[in-house]
C-alpha positions in Angstrom: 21.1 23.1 14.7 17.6 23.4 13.3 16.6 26.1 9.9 14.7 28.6 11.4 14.4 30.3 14.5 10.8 30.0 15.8 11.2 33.0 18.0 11.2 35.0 15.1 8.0 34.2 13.6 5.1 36.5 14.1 2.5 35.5 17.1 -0.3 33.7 16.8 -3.9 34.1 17.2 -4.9 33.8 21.0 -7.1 30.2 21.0 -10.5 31.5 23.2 -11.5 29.7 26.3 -12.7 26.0 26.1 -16.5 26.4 26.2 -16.0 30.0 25.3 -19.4 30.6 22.9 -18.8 30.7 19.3 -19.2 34.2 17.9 -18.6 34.0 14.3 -20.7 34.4 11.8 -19.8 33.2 8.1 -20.7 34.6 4.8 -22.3 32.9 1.9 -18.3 33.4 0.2 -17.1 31.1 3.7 -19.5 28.6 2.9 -19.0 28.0 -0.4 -15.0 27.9 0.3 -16.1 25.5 2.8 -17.8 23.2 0.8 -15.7 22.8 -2.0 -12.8 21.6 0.4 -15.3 19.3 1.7 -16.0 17.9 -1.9 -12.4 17.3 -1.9 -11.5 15.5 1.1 -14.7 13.1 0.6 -13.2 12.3 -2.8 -10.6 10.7 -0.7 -12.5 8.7 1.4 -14.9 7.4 -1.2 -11.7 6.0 -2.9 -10.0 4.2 0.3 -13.5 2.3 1.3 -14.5 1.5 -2.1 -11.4 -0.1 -3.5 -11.0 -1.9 0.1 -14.2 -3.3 -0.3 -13.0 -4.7 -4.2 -10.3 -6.1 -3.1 -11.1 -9.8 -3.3 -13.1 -9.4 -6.8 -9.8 -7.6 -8.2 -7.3 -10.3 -6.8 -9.8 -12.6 -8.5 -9.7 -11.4 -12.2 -6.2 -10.4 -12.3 -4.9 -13.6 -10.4 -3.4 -11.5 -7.7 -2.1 -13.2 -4.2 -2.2 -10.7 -1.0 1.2 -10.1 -0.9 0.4 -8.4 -4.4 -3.3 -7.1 -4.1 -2.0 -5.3 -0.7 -0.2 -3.0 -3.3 -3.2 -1.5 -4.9 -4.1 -0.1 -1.4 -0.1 0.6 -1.0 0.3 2.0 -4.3 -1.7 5.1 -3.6 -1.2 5.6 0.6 2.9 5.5 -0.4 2.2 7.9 -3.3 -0.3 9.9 -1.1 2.2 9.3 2.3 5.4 10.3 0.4 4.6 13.4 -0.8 2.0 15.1 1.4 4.7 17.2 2.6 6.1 18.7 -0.3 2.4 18.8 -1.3 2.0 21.0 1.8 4.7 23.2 1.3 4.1 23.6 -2.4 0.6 24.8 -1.7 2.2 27.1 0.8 4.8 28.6 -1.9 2.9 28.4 -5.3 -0.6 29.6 -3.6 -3.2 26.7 -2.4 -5.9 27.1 -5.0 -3.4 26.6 -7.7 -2.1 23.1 -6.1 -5.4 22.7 -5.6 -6.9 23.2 -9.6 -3.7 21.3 -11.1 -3.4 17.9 -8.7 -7.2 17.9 -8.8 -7.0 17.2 -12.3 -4.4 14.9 -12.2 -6.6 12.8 -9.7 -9.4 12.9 -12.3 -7.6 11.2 -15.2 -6.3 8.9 -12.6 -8.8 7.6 -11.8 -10.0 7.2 -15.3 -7.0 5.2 -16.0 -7.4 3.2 -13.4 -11.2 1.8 -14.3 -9.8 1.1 -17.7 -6.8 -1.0 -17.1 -6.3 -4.6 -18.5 -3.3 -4.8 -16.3 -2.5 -5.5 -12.8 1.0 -3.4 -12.8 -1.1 -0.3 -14.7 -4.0 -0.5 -12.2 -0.9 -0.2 -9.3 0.4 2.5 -10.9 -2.4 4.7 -11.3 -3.5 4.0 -8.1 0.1 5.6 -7.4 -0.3 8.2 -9.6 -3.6 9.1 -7.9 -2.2 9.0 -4.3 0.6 11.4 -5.5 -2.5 14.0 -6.7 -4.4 13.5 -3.8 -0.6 14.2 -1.6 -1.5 17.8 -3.3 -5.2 18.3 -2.9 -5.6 17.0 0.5 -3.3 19.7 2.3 -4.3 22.4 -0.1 -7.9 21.9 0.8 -7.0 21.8 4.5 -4.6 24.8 4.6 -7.2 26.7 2.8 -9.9 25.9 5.6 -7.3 26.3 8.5 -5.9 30.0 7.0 -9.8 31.1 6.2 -11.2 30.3 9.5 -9.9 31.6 12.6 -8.4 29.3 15.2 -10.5 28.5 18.0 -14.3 27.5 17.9 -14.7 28.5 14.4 -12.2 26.5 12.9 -12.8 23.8 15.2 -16.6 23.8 14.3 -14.9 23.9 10.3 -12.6 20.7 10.8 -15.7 19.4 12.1 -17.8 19.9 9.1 -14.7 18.3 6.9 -14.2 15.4 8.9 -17.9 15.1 8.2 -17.7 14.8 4.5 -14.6 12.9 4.5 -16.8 10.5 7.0 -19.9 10.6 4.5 -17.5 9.8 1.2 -16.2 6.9 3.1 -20.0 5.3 4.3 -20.8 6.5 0.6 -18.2 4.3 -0.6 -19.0 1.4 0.7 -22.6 1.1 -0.4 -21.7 2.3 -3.7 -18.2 -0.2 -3.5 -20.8 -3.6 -3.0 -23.6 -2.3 -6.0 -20.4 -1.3 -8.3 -18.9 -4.4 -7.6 -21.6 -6.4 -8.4 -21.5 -5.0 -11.9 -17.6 -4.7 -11.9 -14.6 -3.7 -9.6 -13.8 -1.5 -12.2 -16.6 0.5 -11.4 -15.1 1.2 -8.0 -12.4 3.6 -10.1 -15.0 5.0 -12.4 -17.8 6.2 -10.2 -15.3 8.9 -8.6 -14.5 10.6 -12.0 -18.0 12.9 -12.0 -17.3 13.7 -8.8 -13.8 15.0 -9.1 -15.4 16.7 -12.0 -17.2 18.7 -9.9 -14.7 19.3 -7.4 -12.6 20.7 -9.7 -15.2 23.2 -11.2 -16.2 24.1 -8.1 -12.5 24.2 -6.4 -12.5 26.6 -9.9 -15.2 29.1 -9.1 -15.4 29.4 -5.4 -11.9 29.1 -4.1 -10.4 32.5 -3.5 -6.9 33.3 -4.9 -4.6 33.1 -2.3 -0.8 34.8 -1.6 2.4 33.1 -2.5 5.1 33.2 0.0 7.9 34.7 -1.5 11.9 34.5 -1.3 11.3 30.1 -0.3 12.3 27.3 -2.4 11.2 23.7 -3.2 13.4 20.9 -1.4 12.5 18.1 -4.2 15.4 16.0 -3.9 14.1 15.8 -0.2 10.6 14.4 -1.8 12.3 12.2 -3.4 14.6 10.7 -0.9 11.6 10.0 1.2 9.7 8.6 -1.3 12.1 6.4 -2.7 13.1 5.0 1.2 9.1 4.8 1.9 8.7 2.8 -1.6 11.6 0.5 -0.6 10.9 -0.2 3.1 7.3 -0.9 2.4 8.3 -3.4 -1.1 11.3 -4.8 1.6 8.6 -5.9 4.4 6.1 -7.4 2.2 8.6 -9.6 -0.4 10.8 -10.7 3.3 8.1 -13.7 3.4 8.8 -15.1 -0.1 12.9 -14.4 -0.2 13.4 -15.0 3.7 13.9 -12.2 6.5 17.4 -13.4 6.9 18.5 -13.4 2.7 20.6 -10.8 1.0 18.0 -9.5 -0.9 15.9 -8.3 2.4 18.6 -7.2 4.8 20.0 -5.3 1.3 16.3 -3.9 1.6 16.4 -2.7 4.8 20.0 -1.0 4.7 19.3 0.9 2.0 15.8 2.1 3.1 17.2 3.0 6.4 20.3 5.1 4.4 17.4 6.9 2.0 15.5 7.6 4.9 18.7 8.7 7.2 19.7 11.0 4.5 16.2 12.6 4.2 17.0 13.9 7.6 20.1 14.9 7.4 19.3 17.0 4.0 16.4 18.3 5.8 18.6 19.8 8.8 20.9 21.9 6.2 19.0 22.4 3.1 18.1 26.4 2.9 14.3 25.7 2.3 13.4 21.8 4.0 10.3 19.7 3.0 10.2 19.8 6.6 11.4 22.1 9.6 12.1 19.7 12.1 11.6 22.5 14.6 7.5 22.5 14.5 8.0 19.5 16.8 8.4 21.9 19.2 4.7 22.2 19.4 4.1 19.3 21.5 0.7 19.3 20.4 1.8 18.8 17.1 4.3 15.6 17.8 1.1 13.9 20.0 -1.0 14.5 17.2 1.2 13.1 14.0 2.4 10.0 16.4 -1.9 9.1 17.3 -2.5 9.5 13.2 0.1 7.0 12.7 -1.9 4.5 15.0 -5.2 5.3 14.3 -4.6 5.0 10.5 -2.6 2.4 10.8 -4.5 -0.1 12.5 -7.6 0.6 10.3 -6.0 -0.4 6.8 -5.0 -3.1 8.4 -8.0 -4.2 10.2 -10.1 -3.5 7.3 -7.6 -5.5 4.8 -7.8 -8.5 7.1 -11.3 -8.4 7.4 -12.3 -8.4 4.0 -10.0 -10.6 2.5 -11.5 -13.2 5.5 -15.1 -12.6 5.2 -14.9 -13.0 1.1 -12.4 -15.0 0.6 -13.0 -17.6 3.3 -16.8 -17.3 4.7 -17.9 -16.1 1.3 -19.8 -13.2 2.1 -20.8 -10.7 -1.4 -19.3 -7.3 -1.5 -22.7 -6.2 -1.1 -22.7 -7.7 2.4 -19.6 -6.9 3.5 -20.1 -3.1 2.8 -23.0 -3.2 4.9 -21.5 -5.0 7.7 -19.2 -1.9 8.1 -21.2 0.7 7.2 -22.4 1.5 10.7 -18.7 2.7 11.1 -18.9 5.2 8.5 -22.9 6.0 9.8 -21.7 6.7 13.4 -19.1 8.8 12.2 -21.4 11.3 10.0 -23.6 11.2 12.8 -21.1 12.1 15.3 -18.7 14.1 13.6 -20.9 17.3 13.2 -21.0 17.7 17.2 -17.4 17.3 18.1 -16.3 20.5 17.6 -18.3 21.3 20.8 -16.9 18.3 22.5 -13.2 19.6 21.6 -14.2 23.4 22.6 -15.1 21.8 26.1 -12.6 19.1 26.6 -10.2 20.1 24.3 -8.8 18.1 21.8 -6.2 15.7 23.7 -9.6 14.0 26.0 -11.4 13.2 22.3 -8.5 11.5 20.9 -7.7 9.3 24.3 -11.8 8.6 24.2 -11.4 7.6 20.4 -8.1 5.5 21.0 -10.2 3.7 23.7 -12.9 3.2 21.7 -11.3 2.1 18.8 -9.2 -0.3 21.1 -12.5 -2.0 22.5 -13.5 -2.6 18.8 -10.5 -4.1 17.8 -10.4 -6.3 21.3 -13.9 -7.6 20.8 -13.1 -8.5 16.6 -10.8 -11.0 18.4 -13.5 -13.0 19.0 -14.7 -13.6 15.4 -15.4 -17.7 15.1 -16.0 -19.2 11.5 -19.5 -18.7 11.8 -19.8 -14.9 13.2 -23.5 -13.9 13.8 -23.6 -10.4 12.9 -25.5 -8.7 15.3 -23.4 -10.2 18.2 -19.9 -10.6 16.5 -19.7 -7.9 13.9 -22.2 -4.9 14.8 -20.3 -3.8 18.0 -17.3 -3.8 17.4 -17.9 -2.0 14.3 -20.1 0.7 16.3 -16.7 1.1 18.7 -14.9 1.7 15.7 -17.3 4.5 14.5 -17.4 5.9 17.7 -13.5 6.3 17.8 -13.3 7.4 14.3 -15.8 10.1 15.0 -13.8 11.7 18.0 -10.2 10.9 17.4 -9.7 12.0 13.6 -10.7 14.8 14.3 -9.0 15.4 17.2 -6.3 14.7 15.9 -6.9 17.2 13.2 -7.5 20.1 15.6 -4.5 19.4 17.3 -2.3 19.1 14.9 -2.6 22.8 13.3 -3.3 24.3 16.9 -0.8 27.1 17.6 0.7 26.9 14.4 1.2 29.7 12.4 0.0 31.0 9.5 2.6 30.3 7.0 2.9 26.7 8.2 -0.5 25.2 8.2 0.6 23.3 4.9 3.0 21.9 6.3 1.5 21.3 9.9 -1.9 19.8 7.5 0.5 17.8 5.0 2.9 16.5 8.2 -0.2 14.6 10.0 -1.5 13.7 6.7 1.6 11.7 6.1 1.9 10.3 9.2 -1.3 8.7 8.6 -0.6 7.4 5.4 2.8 6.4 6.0 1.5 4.5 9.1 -1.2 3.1 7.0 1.3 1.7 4.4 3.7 0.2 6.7 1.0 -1.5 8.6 -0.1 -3.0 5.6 3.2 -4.1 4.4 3.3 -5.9 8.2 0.0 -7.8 7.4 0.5 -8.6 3.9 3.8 -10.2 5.1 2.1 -11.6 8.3 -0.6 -13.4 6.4 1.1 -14.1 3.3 1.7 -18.3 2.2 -1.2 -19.4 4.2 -3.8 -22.1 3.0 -5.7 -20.7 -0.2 -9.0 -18.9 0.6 -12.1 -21.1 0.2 -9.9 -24.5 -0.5 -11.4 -25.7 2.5 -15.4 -25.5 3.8 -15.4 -28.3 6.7 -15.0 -26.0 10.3 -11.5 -27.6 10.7 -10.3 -25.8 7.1 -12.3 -22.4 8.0 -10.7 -22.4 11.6 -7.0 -23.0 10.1 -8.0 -20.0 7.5 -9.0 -18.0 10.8 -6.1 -18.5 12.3 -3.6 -17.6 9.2 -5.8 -14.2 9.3 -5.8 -13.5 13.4 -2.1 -12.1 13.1 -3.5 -9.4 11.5 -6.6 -8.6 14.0 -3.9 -8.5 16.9 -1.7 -5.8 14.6 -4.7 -3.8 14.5 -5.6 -3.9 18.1 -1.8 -3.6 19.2 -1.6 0.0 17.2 -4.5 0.8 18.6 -3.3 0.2 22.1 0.3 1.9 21.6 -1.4 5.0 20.4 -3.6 5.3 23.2 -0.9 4.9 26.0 1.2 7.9 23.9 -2.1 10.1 23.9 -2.7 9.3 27.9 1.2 10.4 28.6 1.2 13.8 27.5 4.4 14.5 30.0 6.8 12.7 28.9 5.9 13.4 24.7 6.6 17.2 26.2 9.8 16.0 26.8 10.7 14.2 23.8 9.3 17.2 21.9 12.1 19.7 23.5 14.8 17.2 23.2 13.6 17.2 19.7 14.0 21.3 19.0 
């Protein structure tokens, strides 16, 4: 039997008509609570394309393989991933601005930390450190927008405008990645530490104090099951190469994970206050929604880890270049991203994210074809303007649907439980690659086409990950019947 009762919870607000006219009109108050949100979220994804982007320059100075550089992308998706939902919750309990103020300055000196380290194993653990802050600012920031603006077109055309600055940190990020690179990947770390600056004063001036709910409690040992089974599956998959999928030490791995993770659920249907109440799968709209992030999330770290490892490592292209090969992706999605609220209000938001799944597909499909000599504009430029094109209508989607006819009192959770689906898909996709591509000849040992072709096809495992995500989360999102079903069996 499940916590809580769903009957009992107050309505919720009547969504209008699709292609009902917007007839809100915000204040200069909404605006400004608006924007420093958006300040927030694009903080997060300046930091995923810059450091992607470093990658190869980082494994250089500090000696680091794959199977070990993967972790300082790991290190902050399992921290951000793991905890999203007690960050959720705990924004919902303790009040959102205050999550808000507090992990937004632990992010800052995080990322500080992390531009000065001299050591691989500090760098990780900032980067963890960091991802555990942002597993407290992103749903904050996102509740805040999703309990401030009514649901319906004006939230919608909200979401929009977030997605939009998460969309704009992440192109940011990648031109700034290749110039800061050039200097030093260190640089990468730094260059966020202004800007979290002034998201924190401006979180400090112009978010609004909100209520606390009262008479709830924190499930932390929940957190921390979770975290500890995400941090041991993840560290399980990527060291099975090097100690054998068949040895002690992994299938040990794997049992244990799968007892943290087991007992995560059982704590979390009897514990008085869960991280999570498993009944808010009832809202099929809000299982369809966490199951696509996982995909779409998914398959991007991956693709983008493959990708850039290949086209420095092996064909030698600067971090300048590479940044610029994919920043069409983050260009299409600013561009688009501001007018997809009207697409949702019309189509609603299930069409957008079986469009953006298809889209993102295609790109994937096409990166396939990648030779040891890829001409850009035929080999690289498309696919990467699919992926920009499903970015800018499936995320979100996604988002929209996720937090649609949940109430009031669980938007934190609802935010922080597609969050972590993203993240958590994110890490275990990576762990998959790192562990797909890991012992393969040594990037740049060979420059004759027979050498780059073998390097090519030690990396194409990773491309077909990618596109195979991609593919499974566009057959769930196209079979909305039978995910109906699964959500009732479910509650």
């Amino acid at each position: 039997m499940l916590n809580s009762d769903t009957a009992s919870r107050p309505a919720v607000r009547p969504t209008p008509p699709a292609g009902a006219a917007p007839t809100f009109r915000w204040s200069r108050a909404r605006w400004l609570l608006l924007f420093a949100t958006c300040i927030v979220i694009a903080l997060d994804g300046l930091d995923v394309s810059m450091v992607g982007v470093a990658l190869p320059s980082i494994g250089k100075e500090l000696g680091l393989q794959p199977g070990a550089l993967q972790w300082i992308v790991s290190g902050y998706v399992l921290g951000y991933g793991s905890l999203l939902l007690l960050g959720g919750r705990l924004a919902d309990l303790l009040g959102r601005r205050t999550v808000l103020l507090v992990a937004l300055s632990v992010f800052t000196v995080a990322s500080l930390a992390g531009g000065l380290s001299m050591d691989a194993g500090l760098l990780i653990a900032s980067r963890f450190v960091k991802g555990v802050a942002a597993a407290f600012t992103a749903p904050a920031a996102f509740s805040l927008l999703t309990t401030n603006f009514e649901e319906g077109p004006e939230r919608n055309k909200a979401i929009s405008i977030f997605t939009t600055f998460a969309a704009s940190g992440f192109s940011l990020g990648l031109i700034m990645s290749g110039l800061m690179t050039s200097l030093s990947w260190r640089w990468t770390f730094l260059f966020s530490v202004p800007l979290a600056v002034l998201a924190l004063v401006l979180g400090f001036l112009f978010v609004p104090k909100d209520a606390r709910e009262r008479g709830a409690g924190h499930d932390v040992v929940g957190a921390i099951l979770l975290a500890a089974g995400m941090l041991l599956l993840v560290y399980t998959v990527v060291s099975a190469p090097g100690a054998g999928w068949g040895s002690a030490q992994t299938v040990l791995g794997f049992v244990v994970a799968a007892v943290l993770l087991a007992a995560f659920v059982i704590l979390e249907l009897r514990v008085r206050h869960p991280l999570i109440r498993f009944g808010i799968f009832r809202v099929a709209s809000v299982l369809r929604a966490n199951l696509t992030a996982i995909t779409l999330f998914g398959s991007y770290v991956s693709f983008q880890f493959v990708l850039t490892l290949y086209l420095q490592d092996v064909l030698g292209w600067s971090p300048l270049g590479m940044a610029l090969a994919l920043l069409p992706t983050g260009l299409v999605v600013v561009s688009s991203a501001p007018f997809t609220d009207r697409l949702i209000d019309r189509f609603g938001p299930t069409v957008l994210i079986v469009v953006g799944l298809a889209s993102l597909s295609a790109g994937y499909l096409l990166f396939l074809r990648l030779g040891t000599a890829p001409v850009y504009w035929l080999d690289v430029l498309p696919p990467v303007v699919l992926l920009g094109v499903g970015f800018g209508i499936g995320f979100p989607a996604i988002q929209v649907q996720a937090t649609t006819g949940v109430h009031d009192d669980e938007q934190g959770l609802a935010a922080g439980l597609v969050q972590t689906s993203a993240q958590v898909g994110g890490a275990l996709a990576l762990a998959v690659t790192s562990a797909l591509i890991a012992g393969g000849p040594a990037a740049g040992a060979a420059h004759d086409p027979a050498g780059l072709a073998e390097q090519l096809a030690h990396y194409r495992p990773g491309l077909y990950l990618s596109a195979g995500l991609a593919l499974a989360g566009l057959l769930i999102a196209a079979l909305p019947r039978r995910r109906r079903r699964l959500a009732v069996e479910l509650g």
